[in-house]
Each structure stands twice: as C-alpha cells, then as structure tokens.
C-alpha positions in Angstrom: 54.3 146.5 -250.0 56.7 144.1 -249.8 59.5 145.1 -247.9 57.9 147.3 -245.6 61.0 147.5 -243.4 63.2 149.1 -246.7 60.1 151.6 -247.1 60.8 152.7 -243.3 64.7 152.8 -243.7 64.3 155.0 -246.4 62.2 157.3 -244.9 64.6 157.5 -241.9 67.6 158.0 -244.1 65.8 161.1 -246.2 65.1 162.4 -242.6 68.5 162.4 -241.4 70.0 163.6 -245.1 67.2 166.0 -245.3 68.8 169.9 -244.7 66.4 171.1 -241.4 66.6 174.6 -242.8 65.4 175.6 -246.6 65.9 179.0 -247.8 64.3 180.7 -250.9 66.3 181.2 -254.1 67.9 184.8 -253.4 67.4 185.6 -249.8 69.8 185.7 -247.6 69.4 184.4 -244.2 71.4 186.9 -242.3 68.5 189.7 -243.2 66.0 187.7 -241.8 63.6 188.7 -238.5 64.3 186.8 -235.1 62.2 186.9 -231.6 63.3 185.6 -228.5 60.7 184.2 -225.9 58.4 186.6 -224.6 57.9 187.0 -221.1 56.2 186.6 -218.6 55.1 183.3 -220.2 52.9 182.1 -219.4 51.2 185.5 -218.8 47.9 187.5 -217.6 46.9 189.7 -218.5 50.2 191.5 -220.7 53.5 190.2 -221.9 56.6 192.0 -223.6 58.7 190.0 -226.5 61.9 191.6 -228.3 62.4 191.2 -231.6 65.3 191.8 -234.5 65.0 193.3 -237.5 67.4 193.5 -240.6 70.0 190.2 -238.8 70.5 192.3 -236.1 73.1 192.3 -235.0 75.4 192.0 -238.0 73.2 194.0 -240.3 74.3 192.9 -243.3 72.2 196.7 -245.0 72.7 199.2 -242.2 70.7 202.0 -244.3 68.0 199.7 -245.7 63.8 199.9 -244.0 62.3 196.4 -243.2 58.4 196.7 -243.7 57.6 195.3 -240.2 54.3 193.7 -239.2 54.0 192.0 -235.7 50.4 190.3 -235.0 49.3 188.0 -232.0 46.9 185.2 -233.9 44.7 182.8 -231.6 45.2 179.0 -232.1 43.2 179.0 -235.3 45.6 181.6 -236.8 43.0 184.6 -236.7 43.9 188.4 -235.7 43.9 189.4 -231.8 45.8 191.8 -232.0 48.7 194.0 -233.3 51.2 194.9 -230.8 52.6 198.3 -229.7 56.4 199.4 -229.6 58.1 200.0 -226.6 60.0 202.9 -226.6 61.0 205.2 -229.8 63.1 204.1 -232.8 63.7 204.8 -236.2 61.4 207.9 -236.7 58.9 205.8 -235.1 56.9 206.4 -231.7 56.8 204.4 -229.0 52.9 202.5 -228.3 53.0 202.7 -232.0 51.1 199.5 -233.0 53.2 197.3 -235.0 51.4 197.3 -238.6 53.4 198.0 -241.3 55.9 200.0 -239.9 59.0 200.9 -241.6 61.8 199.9 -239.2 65.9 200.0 -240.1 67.9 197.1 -238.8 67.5 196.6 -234.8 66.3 195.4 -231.7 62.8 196.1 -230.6 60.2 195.4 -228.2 56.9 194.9 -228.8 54.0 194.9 -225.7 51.0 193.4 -226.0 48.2 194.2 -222.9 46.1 191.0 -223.5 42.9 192.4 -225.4 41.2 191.7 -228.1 41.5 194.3 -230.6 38.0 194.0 -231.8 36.2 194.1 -228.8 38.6 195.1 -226.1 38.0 192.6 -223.8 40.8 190.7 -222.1 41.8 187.2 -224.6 41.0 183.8 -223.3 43.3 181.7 -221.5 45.2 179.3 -224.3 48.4 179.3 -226.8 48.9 182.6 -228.9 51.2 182.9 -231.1 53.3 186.3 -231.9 54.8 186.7 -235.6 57.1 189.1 -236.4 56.5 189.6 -240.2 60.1 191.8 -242.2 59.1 192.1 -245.7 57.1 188.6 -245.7 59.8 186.5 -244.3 58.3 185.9 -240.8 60.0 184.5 -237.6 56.8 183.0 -234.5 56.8 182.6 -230.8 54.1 180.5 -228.7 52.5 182.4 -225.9 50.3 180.9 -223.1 47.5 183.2 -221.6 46.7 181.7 -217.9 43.9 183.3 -216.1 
C-alpha cells in the first residue's frame, strides 16, 4: 500500500460517520428489551437483575405479550441457567423460571441463586453474562461470580 496513512484516515473517518446503533428494517426500537446492572456484582453465591419488557416505560403496545426468555450463559456462551421471577406478574407466578414466558410490557426482576442448572452445584467464579431475550431481539449484562 502506498499511502498507508490515507488507508488509516479513512478508516478513522468511517468510524466517526459510522451510526453506533443499527436497527433491522421494521422494528422499532422503543419495543425493545432493556436490563439494568444486576446486583450485588460482583456476587456469591445469588444476584437479582431487573429487566423491561415491551419499552417500558412508554409501551408503545400496552395489550401486546413479549415471548420472554432470560438465560445466564458462561464465558463460552453455553446454558447455566434460566432465571426465576421475582414476584407475580402478568398471569405469571413468581420463582417461575424465565423460559419462554409470555410477559405484557413491564418491569421485572429476575433472581438467579448461582447453580448450575444441570448439576446443581454452585457456578465457578468468572464473567456470566445474563440475556434477556423479547421475541429474539435480546438486550445482555456481564456478571462477575467471586468466591
């Protein structure tokens, strides 16, 4: 290359001109799931996250169900575990684990107690990472487990 110092200007201006959010042809962004950080983080051995389904709060579809999925996956993206809901909401029960649910618009919490769903032993210390999944748009927090 000859002018390597174009090549990296132009690179530079793409990433300044470049939009830092991209949306999908026909969603809308107001619909989509949120999470704030969950806490205690780090934690050991359980941790509580809320989440926000529908745009909460402006609910753009008051009426509508989200199909709501939330999973804790290990560092190599791998199923630990599916959280529970805390308290009741929506014609659903609360330690409810969070597969597939059909939740209307809202805040939630979600608790996870730090096992392994497959084995029931407590998880490893290390970065988790808790998705909230609303009708495959998806929203992710990190999680540290410190023993």
């Amino acid at each position: 290359m000859k002018r390597p110092w174009a090549a990296l200007g132009l690179v530079l201006a793409l990433c300044v001109l470049m939009p830092r959010v991209a949306s999908a042809q026909g969603s809308t962004a107001s619909s989509k799931p949120t999470m704030k950080q969950n806490y205690p983080n780090p934690f050991n051995p359980e941790t509580t996250t809320d989440f926000f389904v529908g745009g909460y709060p402006t609910c753009a579809e008051p009426g509508k169900a989200y199909q709501v999925t939330v999973k804790i996956l290990n560092s190599f993206t791998q199923l630990v575990a599916y959280p529970v809901l805390l308290g009741s909401s929506g014609g659903v029960s609360g330690g409810t684990p969070l597969n597939r649910v059909s939740l209307p618009c809202g805040a939630y919490k979600a608790f996870w107690n730090g096992k392994v769903a497959s084995n029931g032993r407590e998880a490893a210390s290390g970065v988790y990472f808790i998705l909230v999944d609303q009708n495959g748009v998806s929203a992710s927090i990190r999680a540290i487990v410190a023993k």
